[in-house]
FIVEX-558664 format. One record per atom (N, C-alpha, C, O): residue in three letters; y, x, z. Coordinates in steps of 0.02 Angstrom, whole numbers, plus 50000, padded with zeros to 5 digits. Example, Ala and Ser with C-alpha at 12.3 -4.5 7.8 and 13.67 -1.06 7.14 Angstrom:
# FIVEX-558664
ALA497165066050390 ALA497755061550390 ALA498355066050390 ALA498345071250423 SER498885064250354 SER499475068450357 SER500025064550394 SER500575067050402 
***
This chain:
# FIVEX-558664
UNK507915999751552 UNK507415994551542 UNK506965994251604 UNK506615998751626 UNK507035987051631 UNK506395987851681 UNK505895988851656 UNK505895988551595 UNK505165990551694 UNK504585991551678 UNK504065988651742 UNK504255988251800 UNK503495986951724 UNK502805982851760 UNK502625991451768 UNK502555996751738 UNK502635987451846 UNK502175992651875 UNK501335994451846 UNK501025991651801 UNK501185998651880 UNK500396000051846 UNK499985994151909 UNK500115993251968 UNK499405990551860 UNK499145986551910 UNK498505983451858 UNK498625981351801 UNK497785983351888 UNK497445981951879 UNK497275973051827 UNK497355967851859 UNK497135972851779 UNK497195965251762 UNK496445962351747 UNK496045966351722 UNK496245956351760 UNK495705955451758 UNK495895946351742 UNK496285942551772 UNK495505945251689 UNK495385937051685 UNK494675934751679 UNK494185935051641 UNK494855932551729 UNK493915925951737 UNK494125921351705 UNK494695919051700 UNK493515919351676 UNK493345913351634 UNK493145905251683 UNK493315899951658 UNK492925905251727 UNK492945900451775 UNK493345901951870 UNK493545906951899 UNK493325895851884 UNK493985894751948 UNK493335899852022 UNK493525902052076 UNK492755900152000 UNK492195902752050 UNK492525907952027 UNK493045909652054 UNK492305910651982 UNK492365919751982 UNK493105921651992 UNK493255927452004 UNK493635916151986 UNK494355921152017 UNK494435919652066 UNK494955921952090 UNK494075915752107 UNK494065915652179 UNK493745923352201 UNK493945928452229 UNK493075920652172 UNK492665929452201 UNK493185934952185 UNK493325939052230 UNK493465935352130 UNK493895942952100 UNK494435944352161 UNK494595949852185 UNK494675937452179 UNK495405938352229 UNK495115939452299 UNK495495942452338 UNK494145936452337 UNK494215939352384 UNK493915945352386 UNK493745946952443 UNK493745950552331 UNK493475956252312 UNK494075959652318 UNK494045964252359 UNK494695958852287 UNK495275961052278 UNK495595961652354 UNK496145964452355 UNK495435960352392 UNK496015956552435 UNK496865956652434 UNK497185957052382 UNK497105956452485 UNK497885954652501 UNK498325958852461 UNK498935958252455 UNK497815964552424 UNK498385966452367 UNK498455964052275 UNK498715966552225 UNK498035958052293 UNK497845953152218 UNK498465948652230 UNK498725948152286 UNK498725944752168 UNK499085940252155 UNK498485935352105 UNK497925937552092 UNK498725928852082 UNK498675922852033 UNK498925925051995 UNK499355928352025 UNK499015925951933 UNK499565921951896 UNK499445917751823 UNK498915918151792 UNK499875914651806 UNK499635906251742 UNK500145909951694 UNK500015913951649 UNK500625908151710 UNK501095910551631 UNK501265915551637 UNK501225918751584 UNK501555919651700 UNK501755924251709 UNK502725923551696 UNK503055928651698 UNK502955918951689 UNK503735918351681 UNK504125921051732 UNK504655924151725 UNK503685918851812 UNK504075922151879 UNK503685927551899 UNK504025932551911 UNK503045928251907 UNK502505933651939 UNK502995942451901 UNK503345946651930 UNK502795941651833 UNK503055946251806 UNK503725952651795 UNK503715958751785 UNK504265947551802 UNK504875947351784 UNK505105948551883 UNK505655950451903 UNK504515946651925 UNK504645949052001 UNK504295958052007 UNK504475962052050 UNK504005958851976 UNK503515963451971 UNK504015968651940 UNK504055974151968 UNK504405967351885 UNK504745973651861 UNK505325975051911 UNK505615980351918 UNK505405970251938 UNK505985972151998 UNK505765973152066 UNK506095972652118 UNK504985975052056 UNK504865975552123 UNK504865971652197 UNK504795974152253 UNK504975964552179 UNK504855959152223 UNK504205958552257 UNK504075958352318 UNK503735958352194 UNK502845958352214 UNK502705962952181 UNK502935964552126 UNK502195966452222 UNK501875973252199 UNK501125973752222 UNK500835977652260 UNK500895967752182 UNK500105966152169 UNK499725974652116 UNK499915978352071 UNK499005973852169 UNK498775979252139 UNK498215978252071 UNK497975981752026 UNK498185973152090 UNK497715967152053 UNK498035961552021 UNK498385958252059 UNK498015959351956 UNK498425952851935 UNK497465949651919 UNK496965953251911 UNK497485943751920 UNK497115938951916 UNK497465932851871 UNK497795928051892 UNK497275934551801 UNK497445929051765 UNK497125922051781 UNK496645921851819 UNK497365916851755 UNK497265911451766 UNK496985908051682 UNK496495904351676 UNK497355909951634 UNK497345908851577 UNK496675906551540 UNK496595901251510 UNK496255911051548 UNK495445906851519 UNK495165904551569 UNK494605906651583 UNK495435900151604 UNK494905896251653 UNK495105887851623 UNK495565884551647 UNK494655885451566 UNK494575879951542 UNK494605873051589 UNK494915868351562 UNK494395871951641 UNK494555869651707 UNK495305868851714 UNK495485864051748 UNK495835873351685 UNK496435870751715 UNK496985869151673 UNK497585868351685 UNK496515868651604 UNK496715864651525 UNK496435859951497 UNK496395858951437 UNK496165855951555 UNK496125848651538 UNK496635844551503 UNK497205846451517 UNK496625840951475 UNK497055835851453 UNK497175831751505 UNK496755829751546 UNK497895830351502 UNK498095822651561 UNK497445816051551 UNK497205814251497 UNK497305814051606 UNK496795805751606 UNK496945803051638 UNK497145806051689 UNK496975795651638 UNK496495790751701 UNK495955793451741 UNK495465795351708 UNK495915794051802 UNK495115792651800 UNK495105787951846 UNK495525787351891 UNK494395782851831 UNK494395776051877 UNK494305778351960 UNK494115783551985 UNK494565771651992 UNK494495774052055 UNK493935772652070 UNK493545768052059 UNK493915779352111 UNK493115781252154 UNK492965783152213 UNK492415784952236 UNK493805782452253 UNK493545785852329 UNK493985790452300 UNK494575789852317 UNK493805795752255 UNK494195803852261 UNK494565806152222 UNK494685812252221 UNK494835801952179 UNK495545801452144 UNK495935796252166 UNK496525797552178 UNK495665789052178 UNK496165784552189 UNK496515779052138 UNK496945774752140 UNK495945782652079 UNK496415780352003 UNK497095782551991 UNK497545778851971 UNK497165789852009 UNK497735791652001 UNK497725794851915 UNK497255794651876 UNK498335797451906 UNK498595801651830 UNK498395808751856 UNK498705812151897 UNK497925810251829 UNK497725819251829 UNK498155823551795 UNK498205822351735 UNK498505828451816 UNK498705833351768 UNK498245839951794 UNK498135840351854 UNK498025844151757 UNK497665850751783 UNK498365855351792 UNK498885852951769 UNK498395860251817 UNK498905865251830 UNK499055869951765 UNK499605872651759 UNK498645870551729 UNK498745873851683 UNK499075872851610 UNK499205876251561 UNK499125866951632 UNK499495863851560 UNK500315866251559 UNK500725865351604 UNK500395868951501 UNK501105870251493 UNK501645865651503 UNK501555859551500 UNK502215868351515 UNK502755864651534 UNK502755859451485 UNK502615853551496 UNK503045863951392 UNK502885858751330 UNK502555855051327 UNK502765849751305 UNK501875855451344 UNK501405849351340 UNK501695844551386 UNK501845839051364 UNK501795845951453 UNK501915840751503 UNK502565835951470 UNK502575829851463 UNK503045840651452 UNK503795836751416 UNK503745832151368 UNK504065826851366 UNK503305834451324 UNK503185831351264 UNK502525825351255 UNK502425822351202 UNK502105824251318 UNK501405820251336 UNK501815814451307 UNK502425813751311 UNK501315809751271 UNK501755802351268 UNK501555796451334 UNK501835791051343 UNK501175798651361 UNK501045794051396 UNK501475796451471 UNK501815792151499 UNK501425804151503 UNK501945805851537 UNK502685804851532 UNK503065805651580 UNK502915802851460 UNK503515800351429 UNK503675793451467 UNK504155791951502 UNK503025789351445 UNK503185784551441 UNK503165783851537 UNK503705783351565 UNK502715783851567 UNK502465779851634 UNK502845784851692 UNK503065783051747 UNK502865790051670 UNK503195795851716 UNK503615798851682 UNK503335803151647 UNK504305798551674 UNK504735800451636 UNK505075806551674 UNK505285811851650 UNK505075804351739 UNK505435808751789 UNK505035818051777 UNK505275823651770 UNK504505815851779 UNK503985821751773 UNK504335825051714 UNK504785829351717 UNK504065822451660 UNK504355825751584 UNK504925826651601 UNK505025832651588 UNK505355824751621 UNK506195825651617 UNK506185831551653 UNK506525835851625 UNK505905833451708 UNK505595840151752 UNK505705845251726 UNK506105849851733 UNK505055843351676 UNK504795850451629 UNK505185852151572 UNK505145857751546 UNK505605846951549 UNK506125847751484 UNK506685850651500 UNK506995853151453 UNK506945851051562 UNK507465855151594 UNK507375860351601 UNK507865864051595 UNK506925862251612 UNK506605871151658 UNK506905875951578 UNK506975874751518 UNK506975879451608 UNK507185885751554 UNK507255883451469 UNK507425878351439 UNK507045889751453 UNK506975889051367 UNK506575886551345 UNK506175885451391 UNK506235883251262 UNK505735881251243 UNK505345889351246 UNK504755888351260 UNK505425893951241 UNK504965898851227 UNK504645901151304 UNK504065903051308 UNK505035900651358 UNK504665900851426 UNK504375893551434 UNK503855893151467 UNK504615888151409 UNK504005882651429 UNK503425881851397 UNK502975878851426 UNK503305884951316 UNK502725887851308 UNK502365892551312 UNK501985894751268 UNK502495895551391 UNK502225900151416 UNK502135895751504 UNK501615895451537 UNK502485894251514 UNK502635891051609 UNK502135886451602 UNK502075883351549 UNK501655885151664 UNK501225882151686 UNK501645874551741 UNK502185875151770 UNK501295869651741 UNK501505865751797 UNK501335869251849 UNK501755870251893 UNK500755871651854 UNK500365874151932 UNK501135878451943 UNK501585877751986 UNK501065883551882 UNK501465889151917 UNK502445888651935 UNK502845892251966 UNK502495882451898 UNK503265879351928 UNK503375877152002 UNK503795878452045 UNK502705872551999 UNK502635871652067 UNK502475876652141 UNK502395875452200 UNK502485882152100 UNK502405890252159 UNK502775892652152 UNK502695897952181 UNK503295892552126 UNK503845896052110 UNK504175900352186 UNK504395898052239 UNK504105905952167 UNK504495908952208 UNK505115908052233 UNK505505908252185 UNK505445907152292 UNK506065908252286 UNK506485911952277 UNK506455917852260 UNK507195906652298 UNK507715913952255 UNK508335915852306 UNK508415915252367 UNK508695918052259 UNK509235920152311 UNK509725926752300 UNK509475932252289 UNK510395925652302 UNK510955930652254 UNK510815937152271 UNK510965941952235 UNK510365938052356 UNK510385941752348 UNK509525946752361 UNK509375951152402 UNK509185944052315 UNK508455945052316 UNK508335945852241 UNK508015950452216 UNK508585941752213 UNK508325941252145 UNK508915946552105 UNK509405943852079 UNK508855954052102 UNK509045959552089 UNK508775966952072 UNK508305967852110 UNK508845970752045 UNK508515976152022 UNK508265979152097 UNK508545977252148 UNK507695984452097 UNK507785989152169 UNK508395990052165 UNK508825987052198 UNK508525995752107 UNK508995999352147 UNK509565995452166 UNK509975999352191 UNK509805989152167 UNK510375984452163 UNK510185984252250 UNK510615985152294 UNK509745983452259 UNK509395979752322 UNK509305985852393 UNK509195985252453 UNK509415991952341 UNK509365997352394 UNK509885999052417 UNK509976001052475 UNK510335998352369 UNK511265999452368 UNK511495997052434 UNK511756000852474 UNK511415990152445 UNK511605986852481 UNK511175986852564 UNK511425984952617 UNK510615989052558 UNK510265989752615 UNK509775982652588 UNK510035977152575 UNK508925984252582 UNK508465977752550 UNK508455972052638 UNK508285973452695 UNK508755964452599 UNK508325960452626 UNK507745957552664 UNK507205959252639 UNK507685953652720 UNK506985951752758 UNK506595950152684 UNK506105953552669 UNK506785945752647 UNK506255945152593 UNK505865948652577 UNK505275947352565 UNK506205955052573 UNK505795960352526 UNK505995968252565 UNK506455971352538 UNK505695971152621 UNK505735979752623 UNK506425979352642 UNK506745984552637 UNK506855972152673 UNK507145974852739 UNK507295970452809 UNK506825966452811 UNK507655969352859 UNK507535966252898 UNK508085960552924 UNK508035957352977 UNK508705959752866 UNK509115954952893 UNK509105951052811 UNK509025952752753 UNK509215944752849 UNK509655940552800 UNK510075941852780 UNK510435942452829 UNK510575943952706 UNK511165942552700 UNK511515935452692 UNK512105934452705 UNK511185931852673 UNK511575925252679 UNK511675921052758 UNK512145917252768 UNK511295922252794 UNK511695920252873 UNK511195926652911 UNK510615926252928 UNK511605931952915 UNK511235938252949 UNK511235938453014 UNK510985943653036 UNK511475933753064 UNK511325932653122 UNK510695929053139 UNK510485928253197 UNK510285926153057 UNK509985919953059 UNK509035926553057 UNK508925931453021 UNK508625923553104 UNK507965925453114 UNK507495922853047 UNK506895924153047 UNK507725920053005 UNK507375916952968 UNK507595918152889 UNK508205917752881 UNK507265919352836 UNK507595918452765 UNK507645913252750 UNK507215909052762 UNK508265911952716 UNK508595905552673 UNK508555906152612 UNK509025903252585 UNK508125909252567 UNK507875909452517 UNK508235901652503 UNK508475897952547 UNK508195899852403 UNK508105892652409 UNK507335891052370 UNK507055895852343 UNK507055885352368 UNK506685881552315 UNK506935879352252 UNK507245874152238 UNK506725884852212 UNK507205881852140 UNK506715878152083 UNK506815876152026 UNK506245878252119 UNK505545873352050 UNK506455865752047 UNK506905863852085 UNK506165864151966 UNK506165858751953 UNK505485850751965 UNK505615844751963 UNK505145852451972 UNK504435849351968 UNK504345848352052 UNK504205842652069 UNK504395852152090 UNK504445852752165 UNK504565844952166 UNK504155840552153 UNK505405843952187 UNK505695837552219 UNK505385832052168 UNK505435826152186 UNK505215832752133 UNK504925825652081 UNK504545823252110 UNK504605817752137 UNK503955827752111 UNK503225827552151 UNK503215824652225 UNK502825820552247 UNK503825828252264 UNK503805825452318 UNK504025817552323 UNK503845813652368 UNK504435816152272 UNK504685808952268 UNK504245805452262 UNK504165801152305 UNK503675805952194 UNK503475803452168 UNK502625802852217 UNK502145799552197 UNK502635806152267 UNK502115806552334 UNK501395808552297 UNK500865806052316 UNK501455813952237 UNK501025817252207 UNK500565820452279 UNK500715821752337 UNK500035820952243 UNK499355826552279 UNK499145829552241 UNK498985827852184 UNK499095836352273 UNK498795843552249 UNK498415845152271 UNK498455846452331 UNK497725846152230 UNK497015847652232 UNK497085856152220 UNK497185858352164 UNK497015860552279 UNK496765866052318 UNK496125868752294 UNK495745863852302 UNK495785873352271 UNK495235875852279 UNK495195883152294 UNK495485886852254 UNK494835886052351 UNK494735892052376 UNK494135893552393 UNK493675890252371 UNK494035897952428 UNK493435901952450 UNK492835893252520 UNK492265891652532 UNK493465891552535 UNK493165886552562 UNK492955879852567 UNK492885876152615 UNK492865879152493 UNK493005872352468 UNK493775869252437 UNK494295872152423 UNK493635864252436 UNK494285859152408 UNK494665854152473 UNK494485851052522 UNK495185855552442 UNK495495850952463 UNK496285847152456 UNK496705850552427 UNK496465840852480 UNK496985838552429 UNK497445838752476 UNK497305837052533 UNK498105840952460 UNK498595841252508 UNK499415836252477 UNK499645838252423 UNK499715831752502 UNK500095828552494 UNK500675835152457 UNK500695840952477 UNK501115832152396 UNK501555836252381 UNK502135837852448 UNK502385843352454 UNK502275832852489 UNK502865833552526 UNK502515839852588 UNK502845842052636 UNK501975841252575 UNK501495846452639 UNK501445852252599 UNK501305857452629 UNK501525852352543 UNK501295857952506 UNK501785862552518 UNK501605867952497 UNK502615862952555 UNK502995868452572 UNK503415867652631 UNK503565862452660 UNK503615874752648 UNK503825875952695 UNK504695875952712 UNK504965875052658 UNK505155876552761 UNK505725877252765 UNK505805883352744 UNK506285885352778 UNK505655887452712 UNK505645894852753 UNK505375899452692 UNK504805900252671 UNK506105902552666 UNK506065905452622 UNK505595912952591 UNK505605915452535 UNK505245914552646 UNK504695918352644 UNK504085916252639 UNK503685917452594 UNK503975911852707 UNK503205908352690 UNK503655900852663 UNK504095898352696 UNK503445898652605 UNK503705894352596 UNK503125890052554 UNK503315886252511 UNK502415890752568 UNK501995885652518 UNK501405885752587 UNK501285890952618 UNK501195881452598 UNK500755880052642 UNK499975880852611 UNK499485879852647 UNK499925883052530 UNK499335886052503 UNK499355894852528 UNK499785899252530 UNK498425894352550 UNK498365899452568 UNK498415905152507 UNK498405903652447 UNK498485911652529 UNK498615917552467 UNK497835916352416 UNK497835917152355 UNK497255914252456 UNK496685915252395 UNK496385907952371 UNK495835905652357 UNK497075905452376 UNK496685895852350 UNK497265897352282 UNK497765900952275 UNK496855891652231 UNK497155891252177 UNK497275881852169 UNK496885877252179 UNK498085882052142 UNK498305873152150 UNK497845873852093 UNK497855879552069 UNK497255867852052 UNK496995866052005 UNK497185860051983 UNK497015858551926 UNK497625854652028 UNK497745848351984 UNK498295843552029 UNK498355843052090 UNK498585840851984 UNK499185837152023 UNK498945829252006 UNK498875827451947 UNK498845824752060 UNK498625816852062 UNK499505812852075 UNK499865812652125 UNK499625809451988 UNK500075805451983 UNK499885797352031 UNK499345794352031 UNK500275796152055 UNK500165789352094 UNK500185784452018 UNK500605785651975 UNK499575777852008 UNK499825773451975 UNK500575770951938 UNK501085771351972 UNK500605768951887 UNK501295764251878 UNK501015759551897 UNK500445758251877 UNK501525754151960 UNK501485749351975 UNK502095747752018 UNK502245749252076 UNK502475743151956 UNK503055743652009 UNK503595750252026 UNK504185749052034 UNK503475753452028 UNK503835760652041 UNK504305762451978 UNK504285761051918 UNK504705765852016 UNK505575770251941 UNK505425777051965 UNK505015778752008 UNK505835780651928 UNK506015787651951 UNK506365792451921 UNK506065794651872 UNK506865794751932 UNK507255797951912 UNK507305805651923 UNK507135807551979 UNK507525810751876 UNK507735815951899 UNK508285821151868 UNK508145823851815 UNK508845822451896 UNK509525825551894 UNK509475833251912 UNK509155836351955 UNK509965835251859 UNK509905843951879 UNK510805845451878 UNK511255841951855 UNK510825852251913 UNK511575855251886 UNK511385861851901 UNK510995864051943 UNK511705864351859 UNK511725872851828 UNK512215873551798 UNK512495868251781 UNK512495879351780 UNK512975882951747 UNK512895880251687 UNK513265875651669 UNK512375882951646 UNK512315885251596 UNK511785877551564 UNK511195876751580 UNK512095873651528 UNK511605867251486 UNK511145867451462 UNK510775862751451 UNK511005876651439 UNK510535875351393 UNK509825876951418 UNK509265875251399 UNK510165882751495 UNK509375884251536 UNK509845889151594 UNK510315893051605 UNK509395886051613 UNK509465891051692 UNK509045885351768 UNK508785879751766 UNK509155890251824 UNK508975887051878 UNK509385882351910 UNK509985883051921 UNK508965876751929 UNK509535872251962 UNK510105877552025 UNK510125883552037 UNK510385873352044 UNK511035873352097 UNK510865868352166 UNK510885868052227 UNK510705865252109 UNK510565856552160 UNK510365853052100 UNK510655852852046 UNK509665849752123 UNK509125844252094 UNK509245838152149 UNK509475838552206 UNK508995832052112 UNK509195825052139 UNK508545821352105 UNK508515819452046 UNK508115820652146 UNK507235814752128 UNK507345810752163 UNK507285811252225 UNK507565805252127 UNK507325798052141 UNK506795792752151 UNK506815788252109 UNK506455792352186 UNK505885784252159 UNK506125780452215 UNK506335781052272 UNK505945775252163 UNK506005768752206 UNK505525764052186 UNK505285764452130 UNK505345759352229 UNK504855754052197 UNK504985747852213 UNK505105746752273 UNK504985741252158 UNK505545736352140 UNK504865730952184 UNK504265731452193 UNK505475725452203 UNK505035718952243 UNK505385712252194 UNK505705707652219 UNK505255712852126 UNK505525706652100 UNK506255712852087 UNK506195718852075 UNK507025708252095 UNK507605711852110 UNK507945717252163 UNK508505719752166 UNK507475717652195 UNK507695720652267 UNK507235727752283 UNK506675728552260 UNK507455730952312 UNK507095740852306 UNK506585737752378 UNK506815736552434 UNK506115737352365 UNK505525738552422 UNK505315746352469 UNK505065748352521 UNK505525747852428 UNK505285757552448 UNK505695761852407 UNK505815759952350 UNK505915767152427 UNK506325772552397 UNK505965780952442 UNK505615782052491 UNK506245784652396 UNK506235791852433 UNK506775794052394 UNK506835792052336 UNK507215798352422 UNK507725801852385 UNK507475810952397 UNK507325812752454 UNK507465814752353 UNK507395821852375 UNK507715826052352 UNK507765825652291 UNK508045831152382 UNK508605837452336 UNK508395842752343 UNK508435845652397 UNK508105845452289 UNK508085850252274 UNK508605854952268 UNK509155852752252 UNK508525863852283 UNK508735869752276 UNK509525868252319 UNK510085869152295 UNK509345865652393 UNK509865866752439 UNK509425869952499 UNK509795870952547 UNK508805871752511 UNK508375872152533 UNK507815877452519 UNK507765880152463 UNK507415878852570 UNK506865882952559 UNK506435880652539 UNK506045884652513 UNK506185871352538 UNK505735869652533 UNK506125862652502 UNK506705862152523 UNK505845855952442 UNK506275850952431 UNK506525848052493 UNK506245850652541 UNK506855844552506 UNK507285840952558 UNK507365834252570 UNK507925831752570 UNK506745830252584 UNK506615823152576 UNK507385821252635 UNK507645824052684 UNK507515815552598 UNK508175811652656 UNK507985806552662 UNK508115802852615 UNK507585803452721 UNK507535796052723 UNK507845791452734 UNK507695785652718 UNK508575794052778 UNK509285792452796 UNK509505788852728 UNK509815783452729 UNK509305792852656 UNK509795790352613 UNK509455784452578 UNK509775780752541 UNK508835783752588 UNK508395779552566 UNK508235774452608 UNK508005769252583 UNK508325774752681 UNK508345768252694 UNK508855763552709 UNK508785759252753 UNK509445764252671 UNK510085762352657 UNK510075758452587 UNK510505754152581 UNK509715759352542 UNK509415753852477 UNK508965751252483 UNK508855746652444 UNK508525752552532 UNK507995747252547 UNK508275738852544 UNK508855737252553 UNK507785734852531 UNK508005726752528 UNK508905725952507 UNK509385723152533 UNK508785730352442 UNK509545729852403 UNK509405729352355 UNK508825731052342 UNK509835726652298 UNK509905726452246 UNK510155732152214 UNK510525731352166 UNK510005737852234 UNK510695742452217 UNK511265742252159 UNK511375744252102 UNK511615737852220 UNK512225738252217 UNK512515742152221 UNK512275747452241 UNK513375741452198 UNK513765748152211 UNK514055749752280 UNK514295755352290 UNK514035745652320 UNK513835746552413 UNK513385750152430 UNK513395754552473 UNK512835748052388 UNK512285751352441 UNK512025759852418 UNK511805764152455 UNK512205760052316 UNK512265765652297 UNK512685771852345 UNK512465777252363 UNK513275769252357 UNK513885772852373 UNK513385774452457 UNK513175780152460 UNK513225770052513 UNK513125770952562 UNK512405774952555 UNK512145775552610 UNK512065777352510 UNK511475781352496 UNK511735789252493 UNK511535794352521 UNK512365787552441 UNK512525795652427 UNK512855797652489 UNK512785803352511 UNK513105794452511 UNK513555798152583 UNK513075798052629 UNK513315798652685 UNK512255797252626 UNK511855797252687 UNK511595803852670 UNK511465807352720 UNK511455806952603 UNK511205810452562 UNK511675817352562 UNK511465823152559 UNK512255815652566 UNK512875821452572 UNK512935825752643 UNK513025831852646 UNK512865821552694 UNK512825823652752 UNK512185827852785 UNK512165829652843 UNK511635829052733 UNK511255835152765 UNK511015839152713 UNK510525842752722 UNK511345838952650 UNK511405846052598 UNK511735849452617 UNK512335848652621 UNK511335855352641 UNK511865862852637 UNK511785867852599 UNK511545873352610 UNK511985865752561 UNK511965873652515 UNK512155878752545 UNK512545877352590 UNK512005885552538 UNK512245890552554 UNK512325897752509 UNK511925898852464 UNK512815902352523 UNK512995907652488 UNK512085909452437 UNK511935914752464 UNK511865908952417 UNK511325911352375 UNK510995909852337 UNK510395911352333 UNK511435905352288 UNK511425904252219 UNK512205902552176 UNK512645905852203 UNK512355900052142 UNK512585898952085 UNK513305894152104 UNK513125888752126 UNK513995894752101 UNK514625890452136 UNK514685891452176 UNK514345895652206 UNK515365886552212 UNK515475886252273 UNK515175882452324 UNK514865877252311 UNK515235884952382 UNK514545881052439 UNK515045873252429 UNK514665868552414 UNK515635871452434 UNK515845865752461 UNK515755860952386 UNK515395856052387 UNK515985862252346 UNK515905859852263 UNK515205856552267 UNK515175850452259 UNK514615860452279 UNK513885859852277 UNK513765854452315 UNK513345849852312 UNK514245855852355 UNK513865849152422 UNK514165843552400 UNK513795838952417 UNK514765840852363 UNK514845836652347 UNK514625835252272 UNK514785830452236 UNK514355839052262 UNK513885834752182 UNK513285831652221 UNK513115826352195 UNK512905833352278 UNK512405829952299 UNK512825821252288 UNK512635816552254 UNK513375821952330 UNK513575813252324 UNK513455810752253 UNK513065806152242 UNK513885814852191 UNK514015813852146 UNK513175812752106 UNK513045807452078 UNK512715817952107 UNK512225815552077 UNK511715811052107 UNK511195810152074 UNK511765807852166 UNK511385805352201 UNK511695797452159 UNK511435792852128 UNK512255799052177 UNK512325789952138 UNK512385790252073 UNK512645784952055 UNK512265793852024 UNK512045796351952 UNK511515792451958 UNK511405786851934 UNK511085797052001 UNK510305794451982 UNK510025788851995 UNK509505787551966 UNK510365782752053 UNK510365778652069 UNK510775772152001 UNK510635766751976 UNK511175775951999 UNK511335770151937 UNK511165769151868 UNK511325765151823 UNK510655776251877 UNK510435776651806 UNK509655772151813 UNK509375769151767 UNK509475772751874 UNK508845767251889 UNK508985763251890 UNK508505759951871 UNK509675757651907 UNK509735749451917 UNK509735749851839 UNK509215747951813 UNK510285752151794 UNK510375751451723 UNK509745750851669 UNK509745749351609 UNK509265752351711 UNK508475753851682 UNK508175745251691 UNK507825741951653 UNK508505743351763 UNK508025736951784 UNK508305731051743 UNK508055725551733 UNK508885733451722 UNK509325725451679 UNK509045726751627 UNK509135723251578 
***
């Protein structure tokens, strides 16, 4: 049986005092909201925080979804706080209705019993992964440990200076489609950072939030005009981590796509915006021309690699395959 290391736990009641706790704590404190990944990294020795810093009673990040009018510093965007459970997010009726892509996000991710525990904030931090990181120590010592974690090569391209970790959030590539902003708060104030800025290539540093800022809220862009779609593949139907994710938006001019973003998730360290494949449906009807000429723009810079789930070449061609999934499941929406 694994076991949690010994480690200090402390929950503040407001977003001030777990700021103060984490820079009291320093660089050996962690966050954590649900605890689904923090934890379950912790018994395997991934993170070995000396300090955990709950997130849980800070009322601030269990707001209910709103409007709020525009004022300069929302924009009239859709608020979600970070703390709202996956379930809530899946099941919102109004996230149902206006942002479906979102809910469809959170209704994929694991089990019902980890999504009433999983945070949005904390999907969206999700650690990365990788066949050969995400393993017991001793699995990890066997073999000689990883740059990730206590050692110094890659195994998945070990000539390569860099980890290839992947990005396996579901919620990630949505957000980036959907040109969400994430409201930051730290020791130095606030601030809002575009979802497509919020990560890195780079399976080690891979979130452009500093270690003592906490995400507090995700800003939905208006419905106006805008679709959005989102596609998963995994092994297993009933739960597991993607392989390869596929986020769609597009935004309609009358019959014709005015704007698109296509993004793939978990081929990557960070989501994988393709503008190549999106500006190939622009001023289209998407058609089955211009579908087809999206997925083959979209196919040509997924690489999966050895460190997750199938074969690398199989994987790369479901990008085609779900890219025009998701595309035809948006025209079928507009008739």
């Amino acid at each position: 049986m694994l076991r949690l290391p010994s480690f200090t736990y402390l929950e503040p009641r407001t977003l001030k005092r777990a700021i103060q706790m984490k820079t009291n704590a320093g660089p050996d404190a962690m966050y954590v909201a649900g605890g689904t990944d923090l934890y379950p990294n912790m018994k395997r020795r991934h993170q070995e925080p000396r300090t955990v810093i709950s997130l849980t009673g800070i009322k601030a990040l269990r707001k209910r979804p709103t409007d709020r009018r525009t004022d300069g510093h929302t924009d009239g965007r859709f608020v979600l706080t970070a703390g709202l459970t996956l379930t809530e997010i899946a099941g919102h009726r109004r996230i149902r209705r206006d942002y479906r892509a979102v809910a469809r996000g959170a209704e994929l991710i694991s089990t019902p019993l980890l999504r009433n525990m999983g945070t949005l904030g904390g999907n969206l931090c999700l650690d990365t992964r990788c066949n050969y990181y995400n393993q017991t120590y001793e699995w990890r010592k066997a073999i000689d440990f990883c740059m990730k974690k206590d050692g110094a090569i890659c195994w998945v391209a070990p000539s390569s200076p860099r980890c290839w970790a992947v990005q396996s959030s579901d919620l990630a590539p949505v957000m980036v489609a959907l040109d969400a902003q994430f409201l930051l708060v730290g020791p130095k104030g606030e601030r809002v950072v575009p979802a497509g800025r919020f990560y890195h290539n780079d399976g080690i540093d891979y979130l452009t939030k500093h270690a003592d800022e906490i995400l507090t809220e995700v800003r939905l862009p208006r419905p106006n005009g805008w679709d959005a779609t989102y596609w998963k593949l995994r092994r297993r139907g009933s739960f597991d981590f993607p392989v390869l994710g596929v986020a769609v938006w597009v935004r309609w001019d009358g019959t014709e796509i005015a704007e698109a973003r296509i993004v793939l998730g978990a081929v990557a360290s960070h989501p994988q915006l393709v503008p190549s494949a999106a500006e190939v449906i622009i001023g289209s009807k998407l058609d089955e021309e211009a579908v087809l000429a999206a997925a083959n723009a979209a196919f040509k810079p997924s690489k999966p690699m050895d460190n997750t789930d199938f074969g690398l070449a199989w994987r790369k061609e479901m990008t085609r395959t779900y890219v025009k999934g998701a595309l035809a499941e948006l025209r079928a929406r507009r008739r």
